[in-house]
N, C-alpha and C positions, 0 to 999 in steps of 0.2 A: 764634709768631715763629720765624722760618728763623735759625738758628745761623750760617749764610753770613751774612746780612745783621747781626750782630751780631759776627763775626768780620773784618767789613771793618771796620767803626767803629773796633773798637779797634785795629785795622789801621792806619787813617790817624790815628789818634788817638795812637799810637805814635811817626807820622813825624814829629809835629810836638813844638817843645816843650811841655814841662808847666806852666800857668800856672795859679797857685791862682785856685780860685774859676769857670774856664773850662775846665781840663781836670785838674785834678786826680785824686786815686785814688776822693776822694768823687764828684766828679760825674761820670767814669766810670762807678761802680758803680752808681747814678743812672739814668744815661743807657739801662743794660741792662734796672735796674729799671722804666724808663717805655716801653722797647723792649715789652717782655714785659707787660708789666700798664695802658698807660695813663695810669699817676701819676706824676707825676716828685716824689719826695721832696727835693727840694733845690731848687723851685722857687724857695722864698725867701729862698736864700742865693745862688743863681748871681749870680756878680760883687759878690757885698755883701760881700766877702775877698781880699784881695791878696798876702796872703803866709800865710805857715806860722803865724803868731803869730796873724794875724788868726781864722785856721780853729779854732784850738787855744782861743781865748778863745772862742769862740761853741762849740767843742764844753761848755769848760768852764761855760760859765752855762746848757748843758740838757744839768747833773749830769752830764755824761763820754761818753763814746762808747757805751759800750750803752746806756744811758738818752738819747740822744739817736735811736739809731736804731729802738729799742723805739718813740717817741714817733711817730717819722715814718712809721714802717710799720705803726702799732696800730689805724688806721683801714679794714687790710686782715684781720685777723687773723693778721698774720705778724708772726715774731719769730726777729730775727736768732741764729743759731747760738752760745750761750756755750760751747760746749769740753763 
């Protein structure tokens, strides 16, 4: 994947507002992950979330944000960076 082509998206992705669920920081990060790899790990949350509360409940019922993202990306053998 060309870094241009991944540096316009967030580009335009930039110029517009930020709406959970459509353009959010998850489905940004998403959007690079399925740029690069194919898989869009958020496919079955895109637009199933409208606001901050909405994203924040659904992170919390799959056990928190790395235990959510362990989940979505464990069928690649990747696993998101803990510190």
């Amino acid at each position: 994947m060309d870094e241009f082509v991944i540096g316009q998206h967030l580009g335009r992705s930039a110029q517009g507002p930020m709406v959970w669920g459509k353009s959010d920081c998850a489905i940004l990060a998403a959007d690079v992950w399925m740029m690069v790899t194919g898989y869009d790990p958020m496919a079955d949350l895109r637009g199933a979330y409208d606001t901050r509360w909405g994203y924040l409940q659904i992170v919390r019922n799959e056990g928190g944000f790395l235990a959510s993202a362990t989940a979505r990306l464990d069928h690649m053998s990747a696993r998101p960076f803990d510190g």
